[in-house]
Biopython code that builds the backbone (N, CA, C, O; Angstrom):
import numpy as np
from Bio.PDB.StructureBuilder import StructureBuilder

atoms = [
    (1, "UNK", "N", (76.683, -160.321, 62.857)),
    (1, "UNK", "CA", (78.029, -159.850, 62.803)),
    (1, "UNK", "C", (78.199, -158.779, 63.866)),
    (1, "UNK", "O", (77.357, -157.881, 63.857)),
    (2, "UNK", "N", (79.106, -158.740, 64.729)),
    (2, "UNK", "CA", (79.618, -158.123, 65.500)),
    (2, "UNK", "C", (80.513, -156.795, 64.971)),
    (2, "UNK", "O", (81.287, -156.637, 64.027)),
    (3, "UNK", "N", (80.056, -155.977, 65.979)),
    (3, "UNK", "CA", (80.627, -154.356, 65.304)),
    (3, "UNK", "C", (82.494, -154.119, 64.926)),
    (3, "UNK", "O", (83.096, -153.275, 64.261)),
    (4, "UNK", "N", (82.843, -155.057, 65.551)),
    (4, "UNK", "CA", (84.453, -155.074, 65.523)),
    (4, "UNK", "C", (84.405, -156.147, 63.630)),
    (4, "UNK", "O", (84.811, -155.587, 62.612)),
    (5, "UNK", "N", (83.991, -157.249, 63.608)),
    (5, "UNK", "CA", (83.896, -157.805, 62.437)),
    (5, "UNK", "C", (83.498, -156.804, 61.277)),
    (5, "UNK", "O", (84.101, -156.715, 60.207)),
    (6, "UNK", "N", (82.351, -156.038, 61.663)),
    (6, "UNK", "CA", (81.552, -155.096, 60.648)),
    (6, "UNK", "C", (82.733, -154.336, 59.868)),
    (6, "UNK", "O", (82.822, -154.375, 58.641)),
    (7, "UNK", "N", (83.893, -153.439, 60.933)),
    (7, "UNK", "CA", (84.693, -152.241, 60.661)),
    (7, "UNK", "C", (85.486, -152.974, 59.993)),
    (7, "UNK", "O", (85.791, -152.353, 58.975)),
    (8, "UNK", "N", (86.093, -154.192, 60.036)),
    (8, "UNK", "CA", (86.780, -154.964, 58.971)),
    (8, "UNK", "C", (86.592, -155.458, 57.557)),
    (8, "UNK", "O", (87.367, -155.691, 56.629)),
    (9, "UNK", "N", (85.018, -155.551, 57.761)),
    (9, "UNK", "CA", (84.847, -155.953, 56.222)),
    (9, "UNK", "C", (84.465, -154.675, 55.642)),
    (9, "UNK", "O", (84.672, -154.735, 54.430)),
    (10, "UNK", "N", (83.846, -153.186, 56.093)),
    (10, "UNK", "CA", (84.210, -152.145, 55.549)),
    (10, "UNK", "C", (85.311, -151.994, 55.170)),
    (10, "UNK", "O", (85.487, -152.046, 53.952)),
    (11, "UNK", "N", (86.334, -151.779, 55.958)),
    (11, "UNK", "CA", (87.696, -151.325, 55.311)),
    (11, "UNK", "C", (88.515, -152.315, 54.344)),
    (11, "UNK", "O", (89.497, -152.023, 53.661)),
    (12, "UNK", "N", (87.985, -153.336, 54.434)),
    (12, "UNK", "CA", (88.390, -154.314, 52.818)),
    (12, "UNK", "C", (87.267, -154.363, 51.719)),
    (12, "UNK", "O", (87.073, -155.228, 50.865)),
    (13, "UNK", "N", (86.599, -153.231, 51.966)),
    (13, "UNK", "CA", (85.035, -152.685, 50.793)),
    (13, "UNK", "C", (84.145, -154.253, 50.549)),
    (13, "UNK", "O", (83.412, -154.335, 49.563)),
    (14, "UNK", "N", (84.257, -155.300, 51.386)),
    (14, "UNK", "CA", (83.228, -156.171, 51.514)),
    (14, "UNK", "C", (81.543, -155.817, 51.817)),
    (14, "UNK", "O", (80.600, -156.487, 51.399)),
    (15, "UNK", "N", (81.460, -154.571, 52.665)),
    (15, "UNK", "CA", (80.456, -154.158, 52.676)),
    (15, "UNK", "C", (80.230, -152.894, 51.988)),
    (15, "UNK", "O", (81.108, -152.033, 51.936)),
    (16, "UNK", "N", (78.757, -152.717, 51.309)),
    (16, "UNK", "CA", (78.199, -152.047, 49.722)),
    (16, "UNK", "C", (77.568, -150.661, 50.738)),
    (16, "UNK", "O", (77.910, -149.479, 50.699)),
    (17, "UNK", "N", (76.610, -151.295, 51.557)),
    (17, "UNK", "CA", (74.981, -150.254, 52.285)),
    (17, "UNK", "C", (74.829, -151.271, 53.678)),
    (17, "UNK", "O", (75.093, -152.458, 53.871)),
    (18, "UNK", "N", (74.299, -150.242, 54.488)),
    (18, "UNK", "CA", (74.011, -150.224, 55.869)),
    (18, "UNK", "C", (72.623, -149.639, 55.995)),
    (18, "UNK", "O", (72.692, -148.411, 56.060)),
    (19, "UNK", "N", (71.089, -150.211, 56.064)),
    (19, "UNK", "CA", (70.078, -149.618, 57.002)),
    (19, "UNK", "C", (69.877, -150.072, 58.325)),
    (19, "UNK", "O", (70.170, -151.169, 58.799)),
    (20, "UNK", "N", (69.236, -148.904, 58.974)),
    (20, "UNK", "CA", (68.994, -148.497, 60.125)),
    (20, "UNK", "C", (67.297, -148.399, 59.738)),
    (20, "UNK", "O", (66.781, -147.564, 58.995)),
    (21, "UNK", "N", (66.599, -149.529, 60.487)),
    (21, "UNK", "CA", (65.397, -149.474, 60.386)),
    (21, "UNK", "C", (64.645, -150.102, 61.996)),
    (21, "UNK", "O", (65.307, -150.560, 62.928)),
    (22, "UNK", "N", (63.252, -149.967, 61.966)),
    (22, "UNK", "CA", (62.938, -149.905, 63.381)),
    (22, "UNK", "C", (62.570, -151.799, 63.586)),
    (22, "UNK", "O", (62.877, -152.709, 62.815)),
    (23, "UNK", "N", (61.987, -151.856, 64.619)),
    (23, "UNK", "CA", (61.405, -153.492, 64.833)),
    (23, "UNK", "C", (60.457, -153.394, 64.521)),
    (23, "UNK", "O", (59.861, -152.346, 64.274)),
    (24, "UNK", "N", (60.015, -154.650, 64.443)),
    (24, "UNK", "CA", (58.470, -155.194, 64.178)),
    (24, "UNK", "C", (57.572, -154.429, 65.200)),
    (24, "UNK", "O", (56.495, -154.014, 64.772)),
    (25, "UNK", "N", (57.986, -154.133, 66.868)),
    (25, "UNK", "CA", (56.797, -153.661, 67.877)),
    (25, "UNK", "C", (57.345, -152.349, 68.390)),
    (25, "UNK", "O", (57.112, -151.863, 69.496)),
    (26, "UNK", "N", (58.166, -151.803, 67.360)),
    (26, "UNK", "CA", (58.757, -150.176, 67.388)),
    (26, "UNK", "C", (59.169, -149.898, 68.879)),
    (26, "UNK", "O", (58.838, -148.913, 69.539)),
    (27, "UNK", "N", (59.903, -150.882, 69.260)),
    (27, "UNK", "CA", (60.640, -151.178, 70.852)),
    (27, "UNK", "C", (62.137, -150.604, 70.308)),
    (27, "UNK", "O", (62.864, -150.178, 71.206)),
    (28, "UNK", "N", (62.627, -150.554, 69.048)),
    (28, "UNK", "CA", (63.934, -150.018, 68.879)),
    (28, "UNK", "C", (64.799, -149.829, 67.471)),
    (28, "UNK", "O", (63.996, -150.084, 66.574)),
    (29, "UNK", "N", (65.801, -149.568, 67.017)),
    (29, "UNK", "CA", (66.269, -149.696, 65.995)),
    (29, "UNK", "C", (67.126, -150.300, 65.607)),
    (29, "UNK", "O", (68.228, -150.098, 66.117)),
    (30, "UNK", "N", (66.997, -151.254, 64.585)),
    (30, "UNK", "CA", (68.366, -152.018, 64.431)),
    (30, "UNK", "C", (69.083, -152.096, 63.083)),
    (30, "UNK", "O", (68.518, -151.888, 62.009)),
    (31, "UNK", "N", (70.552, -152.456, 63.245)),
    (31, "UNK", "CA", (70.950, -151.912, 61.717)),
    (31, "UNK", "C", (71.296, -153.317, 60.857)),
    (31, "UNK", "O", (71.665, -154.449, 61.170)),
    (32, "UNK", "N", (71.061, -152.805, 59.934)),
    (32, "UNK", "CA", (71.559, -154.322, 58.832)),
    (32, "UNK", "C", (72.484, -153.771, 57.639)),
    (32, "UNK", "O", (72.440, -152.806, 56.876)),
    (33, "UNK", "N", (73.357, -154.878, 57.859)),
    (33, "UNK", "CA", (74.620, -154.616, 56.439)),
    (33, "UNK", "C", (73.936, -155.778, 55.483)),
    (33, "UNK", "O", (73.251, -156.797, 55.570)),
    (34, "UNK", "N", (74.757, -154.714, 54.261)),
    (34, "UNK", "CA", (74.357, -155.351, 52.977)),
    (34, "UNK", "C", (76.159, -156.103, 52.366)),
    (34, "UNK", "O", (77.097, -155.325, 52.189)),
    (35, "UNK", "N", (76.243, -156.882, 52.248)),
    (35, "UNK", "CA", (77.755, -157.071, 51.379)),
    (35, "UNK", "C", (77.759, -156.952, 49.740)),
    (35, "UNK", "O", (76.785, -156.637, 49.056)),
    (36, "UNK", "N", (78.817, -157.211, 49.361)),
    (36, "UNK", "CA", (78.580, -157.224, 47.936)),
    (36, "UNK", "C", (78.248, -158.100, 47.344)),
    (36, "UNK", "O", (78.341, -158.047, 46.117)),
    (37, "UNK", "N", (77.704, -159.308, 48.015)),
    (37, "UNK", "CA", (77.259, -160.298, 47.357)),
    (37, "UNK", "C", (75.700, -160.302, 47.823)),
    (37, "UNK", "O", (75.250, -161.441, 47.697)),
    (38, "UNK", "N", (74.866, -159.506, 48.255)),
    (38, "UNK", "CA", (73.774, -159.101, 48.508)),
    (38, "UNK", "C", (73.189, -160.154, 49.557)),
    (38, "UNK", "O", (72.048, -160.616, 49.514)),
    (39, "UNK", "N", (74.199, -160.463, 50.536)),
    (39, "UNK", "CA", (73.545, -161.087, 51.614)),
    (39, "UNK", "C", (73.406, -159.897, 52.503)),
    (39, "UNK", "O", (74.102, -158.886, 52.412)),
    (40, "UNK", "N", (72.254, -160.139, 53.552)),
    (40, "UNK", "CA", (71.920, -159.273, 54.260)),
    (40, "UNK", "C", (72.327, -159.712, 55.683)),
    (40, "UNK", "O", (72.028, -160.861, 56.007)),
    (41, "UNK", "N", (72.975, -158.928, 56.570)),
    (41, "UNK", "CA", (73.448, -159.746, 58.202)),
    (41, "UNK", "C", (72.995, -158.528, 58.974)),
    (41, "UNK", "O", (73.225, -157.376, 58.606)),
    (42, "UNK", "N", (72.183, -158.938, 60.324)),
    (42, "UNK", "CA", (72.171, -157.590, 61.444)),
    (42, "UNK", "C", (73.284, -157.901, 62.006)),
    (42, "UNK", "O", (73.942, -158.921, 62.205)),
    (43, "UNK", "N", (73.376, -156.394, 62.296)),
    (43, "UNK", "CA", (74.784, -156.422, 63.703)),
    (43, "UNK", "C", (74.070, -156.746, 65.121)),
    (43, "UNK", "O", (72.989, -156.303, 65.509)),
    (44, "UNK", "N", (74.876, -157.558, 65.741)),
    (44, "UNK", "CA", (74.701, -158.343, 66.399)),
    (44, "UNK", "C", (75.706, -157.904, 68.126)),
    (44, "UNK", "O", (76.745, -157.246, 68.154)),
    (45, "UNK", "N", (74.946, -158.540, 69.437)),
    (45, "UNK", "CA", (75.774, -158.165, 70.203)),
    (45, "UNK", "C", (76.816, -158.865, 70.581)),
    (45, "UNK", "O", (77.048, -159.964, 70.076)),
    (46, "UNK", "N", (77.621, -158.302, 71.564)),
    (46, "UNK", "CA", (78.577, -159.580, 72.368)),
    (46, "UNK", "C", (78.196, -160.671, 72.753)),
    (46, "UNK", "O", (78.730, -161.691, 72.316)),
    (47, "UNK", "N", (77.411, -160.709, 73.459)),
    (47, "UNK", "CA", (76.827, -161.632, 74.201)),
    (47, "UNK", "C", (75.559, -162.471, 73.889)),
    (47, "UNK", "O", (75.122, -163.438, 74.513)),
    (48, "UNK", "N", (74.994, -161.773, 72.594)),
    (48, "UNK", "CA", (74.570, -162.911, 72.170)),
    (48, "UNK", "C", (74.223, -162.669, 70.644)),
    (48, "UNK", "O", (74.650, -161.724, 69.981)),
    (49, "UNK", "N", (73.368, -163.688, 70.181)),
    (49, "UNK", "CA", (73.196, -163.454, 68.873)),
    (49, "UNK", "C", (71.710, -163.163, 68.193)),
    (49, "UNK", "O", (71.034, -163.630, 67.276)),
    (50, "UNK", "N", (71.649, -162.550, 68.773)),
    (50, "UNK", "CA", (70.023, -161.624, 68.696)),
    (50, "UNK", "C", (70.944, -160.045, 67.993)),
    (50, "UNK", "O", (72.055, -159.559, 68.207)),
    (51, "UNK", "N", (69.778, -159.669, 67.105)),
    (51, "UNK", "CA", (70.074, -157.929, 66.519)),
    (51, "UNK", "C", (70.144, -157.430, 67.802)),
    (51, "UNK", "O", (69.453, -157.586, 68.809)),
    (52, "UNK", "N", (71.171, -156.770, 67.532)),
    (52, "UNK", "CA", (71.480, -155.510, 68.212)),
    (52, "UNK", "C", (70.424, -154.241, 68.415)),
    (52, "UNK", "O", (70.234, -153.367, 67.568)),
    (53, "UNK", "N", (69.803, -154.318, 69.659)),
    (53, "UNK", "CA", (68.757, -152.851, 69.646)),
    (53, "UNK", "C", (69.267, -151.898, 70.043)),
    (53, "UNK", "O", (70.133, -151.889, 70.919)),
    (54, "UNK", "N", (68.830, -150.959, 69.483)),
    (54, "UNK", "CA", (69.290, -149.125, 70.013)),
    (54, "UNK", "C", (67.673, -148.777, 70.410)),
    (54, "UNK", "O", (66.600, -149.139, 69.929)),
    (55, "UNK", "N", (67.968, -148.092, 71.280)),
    (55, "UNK", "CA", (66.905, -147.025, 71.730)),
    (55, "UNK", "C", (66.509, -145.747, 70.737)),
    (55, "UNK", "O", (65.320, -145.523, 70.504)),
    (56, "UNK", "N", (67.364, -145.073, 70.269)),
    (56, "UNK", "CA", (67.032, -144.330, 69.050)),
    (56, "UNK", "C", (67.981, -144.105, 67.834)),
    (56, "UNK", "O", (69.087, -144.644, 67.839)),
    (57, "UNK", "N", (67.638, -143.438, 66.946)),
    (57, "UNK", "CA", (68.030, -143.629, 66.018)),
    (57, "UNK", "C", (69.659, -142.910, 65.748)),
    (57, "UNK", "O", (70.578, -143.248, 65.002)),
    (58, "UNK", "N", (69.519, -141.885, 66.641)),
    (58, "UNK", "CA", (70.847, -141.405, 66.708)),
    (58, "UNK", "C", (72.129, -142.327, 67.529)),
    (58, "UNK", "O", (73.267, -142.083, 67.129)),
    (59, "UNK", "N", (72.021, -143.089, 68.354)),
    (59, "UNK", "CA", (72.496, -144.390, 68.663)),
    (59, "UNK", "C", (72.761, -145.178, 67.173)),
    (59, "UNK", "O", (73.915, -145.497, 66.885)),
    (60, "UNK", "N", (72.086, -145.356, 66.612)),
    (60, "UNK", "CA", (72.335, -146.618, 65.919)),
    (60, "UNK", "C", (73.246, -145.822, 65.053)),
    (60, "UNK", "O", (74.396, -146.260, 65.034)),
    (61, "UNK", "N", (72.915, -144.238, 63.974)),
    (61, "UNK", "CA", (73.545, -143.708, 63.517)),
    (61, "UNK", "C", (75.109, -143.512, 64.413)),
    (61, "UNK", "O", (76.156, -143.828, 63.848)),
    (62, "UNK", "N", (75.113, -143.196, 65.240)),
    (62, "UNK", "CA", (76.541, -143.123, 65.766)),
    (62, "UNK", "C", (77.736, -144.753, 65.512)),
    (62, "UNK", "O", (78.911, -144.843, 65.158)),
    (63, "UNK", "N", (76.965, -145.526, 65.801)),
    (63, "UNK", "CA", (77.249, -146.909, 65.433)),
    (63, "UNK", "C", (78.030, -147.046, 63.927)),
    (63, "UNK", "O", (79.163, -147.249, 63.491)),
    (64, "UNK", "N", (76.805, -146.825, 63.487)),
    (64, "UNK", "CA", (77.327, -146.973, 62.279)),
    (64, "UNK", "C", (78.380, -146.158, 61.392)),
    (64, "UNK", "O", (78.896, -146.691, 60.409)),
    (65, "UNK", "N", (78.659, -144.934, 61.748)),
    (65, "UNK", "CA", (79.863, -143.696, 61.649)),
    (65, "UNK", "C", (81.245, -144.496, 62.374)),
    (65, "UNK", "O", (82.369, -144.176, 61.986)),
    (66, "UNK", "N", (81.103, -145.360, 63.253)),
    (66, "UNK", "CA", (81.963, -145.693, 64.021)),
    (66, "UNK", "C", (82.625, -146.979, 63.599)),
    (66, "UNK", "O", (83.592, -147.555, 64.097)),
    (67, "UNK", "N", (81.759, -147.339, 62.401)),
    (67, "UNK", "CA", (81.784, -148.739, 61.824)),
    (67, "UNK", "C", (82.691, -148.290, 60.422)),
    (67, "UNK", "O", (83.530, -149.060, 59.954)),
    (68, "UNK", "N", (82.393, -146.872, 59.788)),
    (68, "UNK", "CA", (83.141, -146.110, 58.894)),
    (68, "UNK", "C", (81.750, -146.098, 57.915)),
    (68, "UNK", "O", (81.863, -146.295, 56.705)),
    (69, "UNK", "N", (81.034, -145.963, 58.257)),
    (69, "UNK", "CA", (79.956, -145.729, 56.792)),
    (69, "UNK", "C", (79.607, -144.117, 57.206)),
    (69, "UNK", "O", (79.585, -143.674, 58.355)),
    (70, "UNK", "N", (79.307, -143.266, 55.792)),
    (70, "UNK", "CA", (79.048, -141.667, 55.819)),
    (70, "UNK", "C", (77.635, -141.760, 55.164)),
    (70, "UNK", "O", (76.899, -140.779, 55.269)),
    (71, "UNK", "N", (77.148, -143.008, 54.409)),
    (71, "UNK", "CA", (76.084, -142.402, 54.272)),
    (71, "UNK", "C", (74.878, -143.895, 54.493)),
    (71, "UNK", "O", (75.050, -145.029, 54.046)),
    (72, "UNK", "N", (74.016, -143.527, 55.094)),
    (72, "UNK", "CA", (72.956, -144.736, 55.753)),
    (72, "UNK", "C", (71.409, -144.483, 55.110)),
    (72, "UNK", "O", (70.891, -143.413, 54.792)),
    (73, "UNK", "N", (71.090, -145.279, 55.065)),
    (73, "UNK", "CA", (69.949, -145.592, 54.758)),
    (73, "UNK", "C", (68.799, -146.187, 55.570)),
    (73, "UNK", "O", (68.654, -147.392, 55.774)),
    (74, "UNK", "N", (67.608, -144.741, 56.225)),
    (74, "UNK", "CA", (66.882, -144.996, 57.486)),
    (74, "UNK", "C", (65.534, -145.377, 56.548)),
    (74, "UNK", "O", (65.055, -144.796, 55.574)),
    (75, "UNK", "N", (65.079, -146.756, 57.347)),
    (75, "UNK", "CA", (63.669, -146.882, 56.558)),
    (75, "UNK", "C", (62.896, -146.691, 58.080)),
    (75, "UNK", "O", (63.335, -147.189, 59.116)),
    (76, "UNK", "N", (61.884, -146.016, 58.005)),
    (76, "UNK", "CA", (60.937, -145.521, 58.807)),
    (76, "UNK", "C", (59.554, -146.519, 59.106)),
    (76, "UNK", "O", (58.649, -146.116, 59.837)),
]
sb = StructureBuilder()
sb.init_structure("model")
sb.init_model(0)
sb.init_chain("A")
sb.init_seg("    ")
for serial, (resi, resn, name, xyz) in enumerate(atoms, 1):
    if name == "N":
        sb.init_residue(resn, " ", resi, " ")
    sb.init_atom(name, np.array(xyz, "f"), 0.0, 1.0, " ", f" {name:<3s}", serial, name[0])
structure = sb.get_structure()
């Protein structure tokens, strides 16, 4: 799901929780929404459909503030 899709299904409370957790070869961080039906989707880029990587974690946190979520959930 794309970050413009994401801010939409927030603001119609489709989405519950958002983590921000690292990759498999700790090359970056990527975030995953939870909906209320407990499917799990990464955000995803424009251009393609691979997770979205951030370089650090304050990136991805900004993302996700921008998406409308206040409180995230970082697994380390």
């Amino acid at each position: 799901m794309q970050e413009r899709e994401a801010r939409l299904l927030f603001e119609s409370n489709d989405l519950k929780n958002v983590i921000v957790e690292p990759t498999e070869n700790n090359s970056g961080w990527t975030i995953m929404m939870v909906d209320t039906n407990e499917n799990r989707q990464f955000l995803v880029s424009k251009r393609s459909n691979d997770p979205r990587l951030f370089k650090t974690t304050d990136a991805a946190l900004r993302c996700c503030v921008r998406i409308g979520f206040n409180q995230v959930e970082v697994k380390l």
